[in-house]
C-alpha distance (Angstrom), angle and dihedral (degrees) to the residues before:
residue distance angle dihedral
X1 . . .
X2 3.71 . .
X3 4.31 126.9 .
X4 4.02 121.8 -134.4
X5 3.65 140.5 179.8
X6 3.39 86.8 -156.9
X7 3.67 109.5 99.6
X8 3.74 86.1 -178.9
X9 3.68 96.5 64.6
X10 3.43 122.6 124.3
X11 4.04 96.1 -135.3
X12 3.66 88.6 65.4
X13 4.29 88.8 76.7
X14 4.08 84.0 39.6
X15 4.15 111.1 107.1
X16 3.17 122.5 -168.3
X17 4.07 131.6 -140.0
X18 3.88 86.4 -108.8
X19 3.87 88.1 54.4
X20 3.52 100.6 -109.7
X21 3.57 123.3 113.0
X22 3.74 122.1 -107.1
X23 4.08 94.6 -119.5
X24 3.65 128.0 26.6
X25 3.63 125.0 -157.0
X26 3.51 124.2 -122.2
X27 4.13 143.0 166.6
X28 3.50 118.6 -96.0
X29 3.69 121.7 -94.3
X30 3.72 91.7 -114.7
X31 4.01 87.1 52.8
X32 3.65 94.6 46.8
X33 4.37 84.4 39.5
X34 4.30 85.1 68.8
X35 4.27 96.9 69.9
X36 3.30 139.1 -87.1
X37 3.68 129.8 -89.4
X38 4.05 99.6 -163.7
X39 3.61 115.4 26.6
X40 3.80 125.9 -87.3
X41 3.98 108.9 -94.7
X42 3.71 125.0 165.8
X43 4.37 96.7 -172.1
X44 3.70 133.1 72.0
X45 3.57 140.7 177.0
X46 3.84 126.1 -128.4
X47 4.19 96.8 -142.5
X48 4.23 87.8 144.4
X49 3.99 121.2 -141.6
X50 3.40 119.8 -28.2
X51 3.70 131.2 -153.3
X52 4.10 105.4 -114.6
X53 3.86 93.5 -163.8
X54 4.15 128.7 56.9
X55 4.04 104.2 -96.5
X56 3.37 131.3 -134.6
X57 3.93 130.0 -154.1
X58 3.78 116.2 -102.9
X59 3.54 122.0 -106.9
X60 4.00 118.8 -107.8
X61 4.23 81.4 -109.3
X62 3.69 97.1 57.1
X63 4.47 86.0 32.2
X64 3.94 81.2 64.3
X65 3.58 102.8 37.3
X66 3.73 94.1 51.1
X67 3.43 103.0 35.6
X68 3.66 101.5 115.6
X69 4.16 82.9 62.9
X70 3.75 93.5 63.7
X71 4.33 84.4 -128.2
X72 4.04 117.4 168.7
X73 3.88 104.9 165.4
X74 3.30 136.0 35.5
X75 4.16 122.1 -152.6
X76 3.68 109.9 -160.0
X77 3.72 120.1 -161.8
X78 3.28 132.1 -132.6
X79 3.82 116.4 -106.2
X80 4.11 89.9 -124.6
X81 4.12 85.0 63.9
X82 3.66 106.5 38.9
X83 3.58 149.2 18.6
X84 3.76 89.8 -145.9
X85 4.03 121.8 70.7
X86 3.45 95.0 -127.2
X87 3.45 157.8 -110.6
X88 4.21 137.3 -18.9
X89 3.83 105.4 -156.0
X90 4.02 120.4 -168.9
X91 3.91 123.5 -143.3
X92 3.87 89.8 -103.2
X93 3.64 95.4 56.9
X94 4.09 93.1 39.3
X95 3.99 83.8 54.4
X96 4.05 108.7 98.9
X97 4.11 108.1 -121.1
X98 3.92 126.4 -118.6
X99 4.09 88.2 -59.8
X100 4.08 88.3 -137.9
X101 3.48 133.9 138.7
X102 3.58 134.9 -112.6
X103 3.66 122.8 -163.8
X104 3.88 119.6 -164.0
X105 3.71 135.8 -172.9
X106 4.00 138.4 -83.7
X107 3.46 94.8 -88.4
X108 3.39 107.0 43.3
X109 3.65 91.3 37.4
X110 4.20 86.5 57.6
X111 3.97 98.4 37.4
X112 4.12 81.3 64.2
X113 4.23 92.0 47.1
X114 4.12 84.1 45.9
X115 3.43 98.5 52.3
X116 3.95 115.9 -5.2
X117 3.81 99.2 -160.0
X118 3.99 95.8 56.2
X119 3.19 87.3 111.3
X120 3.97 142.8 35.9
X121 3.76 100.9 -168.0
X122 3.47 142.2 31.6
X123 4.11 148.2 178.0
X124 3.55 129.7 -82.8
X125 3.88 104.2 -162.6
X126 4.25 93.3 -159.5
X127 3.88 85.1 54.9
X128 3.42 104.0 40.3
X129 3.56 97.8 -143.9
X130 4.05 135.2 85.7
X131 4.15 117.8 -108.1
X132 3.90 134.6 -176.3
X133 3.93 109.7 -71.5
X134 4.13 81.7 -119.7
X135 4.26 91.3 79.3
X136 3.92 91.7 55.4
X137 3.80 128.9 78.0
X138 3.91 126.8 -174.5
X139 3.19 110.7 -92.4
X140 4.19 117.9 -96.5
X141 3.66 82.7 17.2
X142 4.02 141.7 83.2
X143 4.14 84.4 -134.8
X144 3.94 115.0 133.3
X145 3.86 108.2 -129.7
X146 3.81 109.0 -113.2
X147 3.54 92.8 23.2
């Protein structure tokens, strides 16, 4: 795996067997140089999306309606939070992922302290696969990655 500051660069659309992509993007050194904003960690934990709001079981109407969805909760939102009533969550996304850590390198590690919304997804090395920033914390902490 290779870094660039290129976000033009052809490597960045380049997976690898492993899952990872051939190039990673990162800030430059002389962005990353100016200071952190979050503090610098290399390890995160693969705990997948979380419901933010108590759920509730659906009703046998909305069981029906969305069966073909595979739904089993429902988290509404609070009116202060969202125009929309909420969310339908199915078994598979309720169920926690593998739990394990991945630990990436210096640069990576200080593009996300430099600006921690560079980027929206990243790799979970037990999985194999890249996932929304959302369904990893810090690890030692409860922190959302990219938050």
């Amino acid at each position: 795996m290779s870094l660039t500051t290129n976000p033009n660069d052809e490597g960045l659309k380049q997976v690898r067997p492993d899952g990872q992509q051939s190039v990673y993007l990162v800030l430059s050194e002389e962005e990353r140089a100016k200071g952190f904003v979050r503090p610098m960690r290399r390890s995160y934990v693969h705990v997948g999306a979380r419901p933010t709001h108590p759920l509730r079981d659906l009703t046998s109407e909305e069981l029906e309606r969305y069966r073909q969805f595979g739904y089993v909760k429902f988290e509404p939102f609070p009116e202060s939070e969202s125009p929309v009533t909420g969310r339908f969550w199915t078994a598979a996304q309720l169920k926690e992922r593998c739990n394990s850590v991945t630990t990436m390198g210096q640069s990576l590690a200080e593009t996300y302290a430099r600006d921690p919304k560079f980027y929206g997804g990243t790799f979970c090395c037990h999985c194999g696969a890249h996932f929304p920033v959302a369904e990893f914390v810090w690890e030692g902490t409860n922190e959302v990655v990219g938050s």
